[in-house]
C-alpha positions as CSV (number, residue, x, y, z in Angstrom):
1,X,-34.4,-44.2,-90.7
2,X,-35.7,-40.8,-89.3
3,X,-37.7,-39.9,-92.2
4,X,-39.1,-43.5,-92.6
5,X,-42.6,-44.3,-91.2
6,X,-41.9,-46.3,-88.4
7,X,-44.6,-50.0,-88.0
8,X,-44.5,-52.1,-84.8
9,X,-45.3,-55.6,-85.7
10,X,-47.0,-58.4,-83.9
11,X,-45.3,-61.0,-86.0
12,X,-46.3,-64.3,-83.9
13,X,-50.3,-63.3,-84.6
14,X,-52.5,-64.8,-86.8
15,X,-51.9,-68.2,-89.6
16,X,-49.1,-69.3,-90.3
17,X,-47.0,-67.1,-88.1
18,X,-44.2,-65.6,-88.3
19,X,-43.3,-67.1,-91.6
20,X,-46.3,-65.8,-93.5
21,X,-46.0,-61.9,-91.5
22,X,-42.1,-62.1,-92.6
23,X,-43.0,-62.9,-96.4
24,X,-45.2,-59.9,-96.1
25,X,-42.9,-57.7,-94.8
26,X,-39.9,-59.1,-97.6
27,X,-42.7,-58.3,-100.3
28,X,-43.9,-54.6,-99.1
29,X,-40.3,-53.8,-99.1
30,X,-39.4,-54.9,-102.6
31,X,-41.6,-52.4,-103.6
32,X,-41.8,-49.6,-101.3
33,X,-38.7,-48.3,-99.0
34,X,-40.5,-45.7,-97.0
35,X,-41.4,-48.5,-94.2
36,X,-39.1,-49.2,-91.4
37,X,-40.4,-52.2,-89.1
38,X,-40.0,-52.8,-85.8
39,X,-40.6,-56.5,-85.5
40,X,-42.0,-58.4,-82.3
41,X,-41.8,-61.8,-81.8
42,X,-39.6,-64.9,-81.4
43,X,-36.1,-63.7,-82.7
44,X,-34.9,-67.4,-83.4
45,X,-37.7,-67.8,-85.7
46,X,-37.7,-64.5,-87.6
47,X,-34.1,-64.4,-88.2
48,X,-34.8,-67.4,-90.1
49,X,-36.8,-66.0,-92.4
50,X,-35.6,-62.4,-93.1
51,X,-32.2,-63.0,-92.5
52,X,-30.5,-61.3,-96.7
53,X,-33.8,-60.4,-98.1
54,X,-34.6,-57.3,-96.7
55,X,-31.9,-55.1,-95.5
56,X,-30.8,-54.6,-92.1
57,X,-31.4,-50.5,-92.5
58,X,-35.2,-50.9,-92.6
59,X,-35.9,-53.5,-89.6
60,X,-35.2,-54.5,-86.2
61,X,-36.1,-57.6,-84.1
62,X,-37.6,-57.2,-80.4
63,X,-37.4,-60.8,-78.8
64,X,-40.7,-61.6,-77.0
65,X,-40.7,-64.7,-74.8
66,X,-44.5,-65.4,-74.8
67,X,-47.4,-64.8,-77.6
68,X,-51.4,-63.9,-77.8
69,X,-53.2,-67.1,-78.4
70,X,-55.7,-67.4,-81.3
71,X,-58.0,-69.1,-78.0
72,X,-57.6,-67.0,-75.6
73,X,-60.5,-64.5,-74.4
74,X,-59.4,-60.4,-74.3
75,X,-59.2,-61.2,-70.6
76,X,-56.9,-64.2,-70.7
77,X,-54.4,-62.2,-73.5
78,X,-54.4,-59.0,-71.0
79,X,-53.3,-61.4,-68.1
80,X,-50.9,-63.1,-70.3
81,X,-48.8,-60.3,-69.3
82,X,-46.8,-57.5,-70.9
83,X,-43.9,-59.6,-72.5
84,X,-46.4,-60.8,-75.3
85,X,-45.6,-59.8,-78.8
86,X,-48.9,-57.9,-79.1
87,X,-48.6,-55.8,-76.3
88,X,-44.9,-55.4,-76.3
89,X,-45.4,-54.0,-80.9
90,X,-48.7,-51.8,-78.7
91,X,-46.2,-50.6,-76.1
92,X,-43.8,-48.9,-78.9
93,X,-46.9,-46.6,-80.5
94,X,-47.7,-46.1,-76.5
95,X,-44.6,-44.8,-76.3
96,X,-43.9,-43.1,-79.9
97,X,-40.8,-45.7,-80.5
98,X,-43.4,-46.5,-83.7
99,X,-46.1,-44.2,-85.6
100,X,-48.4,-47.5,-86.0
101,X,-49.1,-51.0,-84.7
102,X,-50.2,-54.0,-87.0
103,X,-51.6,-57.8,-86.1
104,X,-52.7,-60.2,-87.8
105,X,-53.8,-61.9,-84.3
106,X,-56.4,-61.9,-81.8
107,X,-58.9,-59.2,-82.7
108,X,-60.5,-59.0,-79.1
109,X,-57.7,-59.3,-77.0
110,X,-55.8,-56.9,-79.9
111,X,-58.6,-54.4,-78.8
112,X,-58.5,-54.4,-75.3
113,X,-54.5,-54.8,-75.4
114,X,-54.9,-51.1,-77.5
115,X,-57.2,-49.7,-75.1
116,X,-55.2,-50.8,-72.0
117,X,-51.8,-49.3,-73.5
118,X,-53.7,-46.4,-75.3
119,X,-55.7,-43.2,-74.4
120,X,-58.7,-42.2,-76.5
121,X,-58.9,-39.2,-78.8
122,X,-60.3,-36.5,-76.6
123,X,-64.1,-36.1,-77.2
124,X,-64.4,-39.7,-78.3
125,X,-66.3,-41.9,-76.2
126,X,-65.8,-45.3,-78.3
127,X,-63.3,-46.4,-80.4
128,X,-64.5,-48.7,-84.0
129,X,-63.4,-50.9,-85.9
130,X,-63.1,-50.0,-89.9
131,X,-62.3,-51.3,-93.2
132,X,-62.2,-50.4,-96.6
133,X,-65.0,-52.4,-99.2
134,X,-64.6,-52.7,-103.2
135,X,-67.6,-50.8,-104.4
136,X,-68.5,-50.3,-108.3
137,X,-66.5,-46.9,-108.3
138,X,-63.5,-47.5,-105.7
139,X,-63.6,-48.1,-102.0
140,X,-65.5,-47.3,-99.6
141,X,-64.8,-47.1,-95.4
142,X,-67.5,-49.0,-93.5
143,X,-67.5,-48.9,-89.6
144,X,-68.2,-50.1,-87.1
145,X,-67.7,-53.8,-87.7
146,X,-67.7,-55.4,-84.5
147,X,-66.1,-53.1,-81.3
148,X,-69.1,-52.0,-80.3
149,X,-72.5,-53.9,-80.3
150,X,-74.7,-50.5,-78.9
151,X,-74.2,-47.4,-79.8
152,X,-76.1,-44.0,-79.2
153,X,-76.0,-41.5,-81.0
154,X,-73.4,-39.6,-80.3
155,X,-70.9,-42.5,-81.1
156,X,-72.4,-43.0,-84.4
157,X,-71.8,-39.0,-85.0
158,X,-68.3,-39.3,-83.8
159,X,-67.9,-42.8,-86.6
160,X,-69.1,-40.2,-89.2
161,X,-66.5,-37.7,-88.5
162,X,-63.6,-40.2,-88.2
163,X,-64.6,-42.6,-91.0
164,X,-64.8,-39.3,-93.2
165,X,-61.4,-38.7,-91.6
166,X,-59.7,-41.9,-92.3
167,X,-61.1,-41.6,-96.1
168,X,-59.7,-38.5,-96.1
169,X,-56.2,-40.1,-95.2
170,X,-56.5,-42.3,-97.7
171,X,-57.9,-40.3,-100.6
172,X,-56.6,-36.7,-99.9
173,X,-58.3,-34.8,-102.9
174,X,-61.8,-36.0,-102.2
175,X,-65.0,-34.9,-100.1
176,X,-66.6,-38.1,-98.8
177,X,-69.8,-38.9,-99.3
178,X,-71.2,-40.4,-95.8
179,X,-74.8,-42.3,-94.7
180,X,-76.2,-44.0,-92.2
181,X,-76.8,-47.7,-92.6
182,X,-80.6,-48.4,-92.1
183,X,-83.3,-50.4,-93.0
184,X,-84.7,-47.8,-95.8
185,X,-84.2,-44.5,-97.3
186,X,-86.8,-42.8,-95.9
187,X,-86.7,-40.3,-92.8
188,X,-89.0,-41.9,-90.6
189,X,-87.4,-45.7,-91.0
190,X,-85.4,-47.3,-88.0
191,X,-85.2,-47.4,-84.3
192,X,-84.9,-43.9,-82.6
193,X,-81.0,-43.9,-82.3
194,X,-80.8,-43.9,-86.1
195,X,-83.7,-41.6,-86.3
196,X,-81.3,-39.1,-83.8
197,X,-78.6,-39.3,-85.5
198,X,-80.3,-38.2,-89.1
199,X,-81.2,-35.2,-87.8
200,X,-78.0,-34.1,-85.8
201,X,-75.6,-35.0,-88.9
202,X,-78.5,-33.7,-91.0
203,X,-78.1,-30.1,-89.6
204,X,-74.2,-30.1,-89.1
205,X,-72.0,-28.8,-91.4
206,X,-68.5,-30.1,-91.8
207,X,-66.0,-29.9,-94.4
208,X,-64.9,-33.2,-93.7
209,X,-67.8,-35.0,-95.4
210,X,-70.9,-34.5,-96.8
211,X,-74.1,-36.3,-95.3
212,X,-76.2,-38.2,-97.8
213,X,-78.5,-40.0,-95.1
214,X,-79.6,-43.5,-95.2
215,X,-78.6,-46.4,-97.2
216,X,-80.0,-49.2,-97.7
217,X,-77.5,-53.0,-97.3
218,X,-78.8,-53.4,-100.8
219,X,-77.0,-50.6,-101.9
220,X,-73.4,-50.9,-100.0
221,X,-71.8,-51.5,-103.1
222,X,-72.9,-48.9,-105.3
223,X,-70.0,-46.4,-104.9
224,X,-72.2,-43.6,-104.4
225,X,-71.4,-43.3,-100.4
226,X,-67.6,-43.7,-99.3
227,X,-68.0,-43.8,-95.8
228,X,-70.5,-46.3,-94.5
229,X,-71.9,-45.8,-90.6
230,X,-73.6,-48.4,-88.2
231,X,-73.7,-49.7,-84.8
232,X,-71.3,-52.9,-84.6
233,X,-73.6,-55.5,-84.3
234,X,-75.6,-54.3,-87.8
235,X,-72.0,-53.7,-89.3
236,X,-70.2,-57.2,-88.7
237,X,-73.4,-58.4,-90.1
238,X,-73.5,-56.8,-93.1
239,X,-69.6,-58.1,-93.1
240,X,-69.9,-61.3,-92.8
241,X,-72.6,-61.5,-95.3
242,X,-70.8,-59.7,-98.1
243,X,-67.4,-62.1,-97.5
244,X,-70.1,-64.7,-98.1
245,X,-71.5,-63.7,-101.0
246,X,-68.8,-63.2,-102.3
247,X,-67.4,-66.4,-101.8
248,X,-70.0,-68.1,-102.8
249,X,-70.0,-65.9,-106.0
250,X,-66.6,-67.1,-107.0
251,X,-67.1,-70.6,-105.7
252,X,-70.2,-71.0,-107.7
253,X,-68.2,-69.8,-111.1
254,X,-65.6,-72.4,-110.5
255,X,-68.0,-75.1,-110.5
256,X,-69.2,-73.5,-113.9
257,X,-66.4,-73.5,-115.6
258,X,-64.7,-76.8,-114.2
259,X,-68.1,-79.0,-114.6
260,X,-68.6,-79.8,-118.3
261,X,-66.2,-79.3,-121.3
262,X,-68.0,-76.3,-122.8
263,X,-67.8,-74.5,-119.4
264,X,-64.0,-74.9,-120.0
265,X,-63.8,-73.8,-123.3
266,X,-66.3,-70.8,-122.0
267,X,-63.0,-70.6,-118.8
268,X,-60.8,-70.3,-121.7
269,X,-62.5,-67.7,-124.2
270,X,-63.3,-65.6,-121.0
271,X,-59.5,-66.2,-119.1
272,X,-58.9,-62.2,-119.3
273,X,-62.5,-60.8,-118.2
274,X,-62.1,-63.7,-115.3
275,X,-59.2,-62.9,-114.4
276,X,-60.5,-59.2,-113.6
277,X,-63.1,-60.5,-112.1
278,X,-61.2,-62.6,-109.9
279,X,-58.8,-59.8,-108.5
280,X,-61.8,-57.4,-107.9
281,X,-63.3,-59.8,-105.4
282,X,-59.9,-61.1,-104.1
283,X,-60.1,-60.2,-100.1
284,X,-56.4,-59.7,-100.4
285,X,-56.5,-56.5,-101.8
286,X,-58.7,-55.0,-99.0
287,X,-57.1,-56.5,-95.8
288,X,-56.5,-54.4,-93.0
289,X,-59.3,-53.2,-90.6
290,X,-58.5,-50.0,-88.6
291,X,-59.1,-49.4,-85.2
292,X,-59.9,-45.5,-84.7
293,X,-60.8,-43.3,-81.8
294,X,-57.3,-44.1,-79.7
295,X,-54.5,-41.4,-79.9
296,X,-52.4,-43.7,-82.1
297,X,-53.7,-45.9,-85.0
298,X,-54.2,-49.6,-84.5
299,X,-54.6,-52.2,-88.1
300,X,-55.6,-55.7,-87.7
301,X,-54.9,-57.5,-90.6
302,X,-57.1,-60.9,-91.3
303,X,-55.4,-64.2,-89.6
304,X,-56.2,-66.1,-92.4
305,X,-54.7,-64.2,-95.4
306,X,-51.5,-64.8,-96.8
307,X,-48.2,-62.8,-97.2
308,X,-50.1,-60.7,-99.9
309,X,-52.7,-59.8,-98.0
310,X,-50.5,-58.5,-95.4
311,X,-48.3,-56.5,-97.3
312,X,-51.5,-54.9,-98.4
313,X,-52.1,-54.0,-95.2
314,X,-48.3,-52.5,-94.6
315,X,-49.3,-50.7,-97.3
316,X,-52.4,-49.1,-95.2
317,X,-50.4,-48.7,-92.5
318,X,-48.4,-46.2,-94.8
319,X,-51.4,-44.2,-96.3
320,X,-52.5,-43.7,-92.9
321,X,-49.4,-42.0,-91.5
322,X,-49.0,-40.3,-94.4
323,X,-52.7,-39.1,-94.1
324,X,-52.3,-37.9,-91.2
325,X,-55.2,-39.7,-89.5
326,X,-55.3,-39.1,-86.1
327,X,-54.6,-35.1,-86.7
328,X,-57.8,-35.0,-89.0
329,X,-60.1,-36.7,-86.3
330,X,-58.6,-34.1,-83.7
331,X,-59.4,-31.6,-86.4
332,X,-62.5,-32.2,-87.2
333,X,-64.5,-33.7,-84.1
């Protein structure tokens, strides 16, 4: 167990709880045994489902009498008190029982939960919220998506250096490419926070990353920038509106093929190039936001995705302690 990389999880969070969180956990460790999980949550209910299919050497169960409701505000989940699972699994990286937290629960109370129980990286003012994007060469790590709805433009600096520094965790042997998100290319374009930060990452040199200044939402999938920087309103924006595209890509194909007979014979001709299709768009394969700028790392995994999509994000937790994140972002701010 001592060379294992130790996850706290919030299983009661999110759909379908804890059956869909166990599943994910039973899958991750068909296939990978360097993951030992500390599991939060109802015990009754998760011995249920774990109990002979994964082995007792890589788990533990933490009863927790009370959970984080999908309803409740940041406020209400912080008064719920400390005996919830998601503050309890927060608690263990708090106090280094666990090298990483995940939830599939409550993002705003899971953010105010983290910075309750966790200190902030010294030199960071704002923590944000990140997540890797399918782009036409690989991935790339787009931030911030929602934790902070101003920023200046020192926090936009700092989500340069630590998005570079989370790419760097997860792709060791490459030099990110990093740019502001803005409404052109050009130097003069955007308000006078984006203007300020273009000239400060313009003249700063950093091994970390290399700056390749604005790009345009137009050109977010592009794979020529791998680490994507805005303020949190612009980047939950730009979020939401690529899930929906997306969906209503794939949505719009189904119809296609499933109206008429010769879009089913086309289905059926094209099954294999569709079937690529398919799993480069599926959402599964990219769940797992990170929450960076805390002195431990935080992942929220989507609510809504299934036990696949969360033992994709087990999977992050992994690269990211293997990474080394938070020493990089102490490294390099």
């Amino acid at each position: 167990m001592s060379n294992l990389i130790k996850i706290a999880v919030d299983a009661m969070g999110g759909d379908g709880s804890p059956k869909k969180i166990i599943d994910g956990i039973i899958h991750n460790n068909k296939s990978n045994k360097e993951n030992y999980f500390k599991i939060f949550g109802n015990k009754n209910e998760i011995e249920k489902y774990i109990n002979n299919k994964v082995d007792k050497s890589y788990y533990e169960i933490i009863h927790t009498n009370s959970i984080v409701k999908s309803t409740d505000s940041p406020l209400e989940a912080a008064k719920r008190g400390k005996d919830t699972s998601m503050w309890l699994a927060i608690e263990s990286v708090k106090k280094k029982e666990a090298d990483i937290v995940i939830s599939a629960g409550n993002t705003g109370a899971l953010l105010v939960i983290a910075k309750l129980n966790l200190k902030m990286i010294e030199n960071i003012d704002k923590p944000a919220l990140s997540a890797l994007w399918p782009n036409k060469k690989g991935m790339s790590v787009v931030l911030d998506l929602g934790a902070n709805i101003e920023c200046n433009s020192k926090n936009l600096v700092d989500f340069s250096i630590m998005g570079a520094a989370l790419y760097k965790s997860l792709y060791p042997n490459e030099i990110p490419n990093t740019a502001l998100l803005n409404i052109g290319s050009e130097e003069l374009k955007g308000n006078e926070t984006i203007k300020e930060t273009f000239k400060i990452l313009n003249e700063k040199n950093s091994n970390n990353f290399k700056f390749d200044g604005y790009i345009e939402g137009n050109e977010l999938m592009n794979g020529n920038v791998n680490v994507i920087v805005s303020d949190g309103f612009t980047g939950n924006v730009a979020l939401k509106t690529a899930e929906g595209t997306a969906n209503f890509i794939t949505e719009e194909l189904k119809k296609v093929f499933k109206g008429s007979i010769l879009g089913k014979i086309s289905a059926i001709l094209n099954i294999s190039n569709l079937n690529k299709f398919k799993k480069r768009l599926d959402p599964r394969l990219y769940n797992g936001a990170i929450f960076i700028g805390l002195d431990s790392p935080v992942v929220k995994s989507h609510g809504g995705t299934d036990f696949i999509g969360f033992s994709n994000s087990l999977n992050v937790c992994n690269r990211i302690i293997k990474g080394n994140l938070i020493d990089k972002i102490r490294d390099n701010i």
